[in-house]
N, C-alpha and C positions, 0 to 999 in steps of 0.2 A: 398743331395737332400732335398728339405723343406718337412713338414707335408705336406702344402697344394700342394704339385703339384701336385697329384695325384686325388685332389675333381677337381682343376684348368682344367687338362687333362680332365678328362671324361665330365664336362661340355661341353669344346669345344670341344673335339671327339661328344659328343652327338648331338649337334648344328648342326655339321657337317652332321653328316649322316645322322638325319632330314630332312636338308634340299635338301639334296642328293637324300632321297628318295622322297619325293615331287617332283621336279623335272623331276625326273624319269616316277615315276608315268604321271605330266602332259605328259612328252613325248611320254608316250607309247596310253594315251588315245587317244592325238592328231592326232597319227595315221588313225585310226581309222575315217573311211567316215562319219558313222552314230554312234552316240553314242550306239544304241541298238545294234551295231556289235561288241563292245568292249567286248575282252576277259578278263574280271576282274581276273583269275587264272594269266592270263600271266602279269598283272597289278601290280597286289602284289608280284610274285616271281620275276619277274624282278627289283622291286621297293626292294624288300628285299635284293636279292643280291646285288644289289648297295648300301644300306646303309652298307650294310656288307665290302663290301670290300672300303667302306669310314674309317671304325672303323679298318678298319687294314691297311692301307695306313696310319692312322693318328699314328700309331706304330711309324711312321719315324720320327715324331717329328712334332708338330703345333705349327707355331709362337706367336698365340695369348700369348699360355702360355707361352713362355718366354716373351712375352712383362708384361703381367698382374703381373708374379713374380717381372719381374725388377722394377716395377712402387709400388707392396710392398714391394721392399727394401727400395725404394726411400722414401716410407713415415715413415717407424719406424725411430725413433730418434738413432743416431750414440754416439755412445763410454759409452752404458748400456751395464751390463750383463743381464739375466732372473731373474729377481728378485731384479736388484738393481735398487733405485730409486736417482734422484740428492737431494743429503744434506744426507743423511744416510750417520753413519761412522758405524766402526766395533768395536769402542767403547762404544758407548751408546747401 
């Protein structure tokens, strides 16, 4: 597994839930006839849980990040090791 997949992960888990719970959020307000009748408690705990169980649904695996991994394989240059560069021998 790379270093980065796991900053890659939580970015896009994070993405996700945000926008999950926004979402949520509008739908719960929208409810609601008169804005003054909105129960902001049921607002945010519903709006929580849903970001919540965005962040564990994304457990299962998000495509983003295997697409953003494979798109940086595709850019490092092919047949280096970590450290070697082209024209270095192990002689000089």
């Amino acid at each position: 597994m790379k270093k980065n997949y796991w900053k890659v992960w939580i970015k896009a888990a994070g993405v996700r839930a945000l926008k999950t719970f926004a979402q949520t959020a509008v739908a719960v307000v929208g409810t609601a006839t008169v804005l003054e009748s909105v129960n902001w408690w049921v607002v945010l705990s519903a709006s929580l849980l849903a970001g919540l169980l965005s962040l564990l649904t994304s457990l299962a695996g998000i495509p983003e990040v295997e697409q953003e991994l494979e798109e940086d394989e595709a850019k490092e240059p092919k047949g280096f090791d970590d450290g070697e560069f082209p024209g270095d021998s192990d002689g000089v």
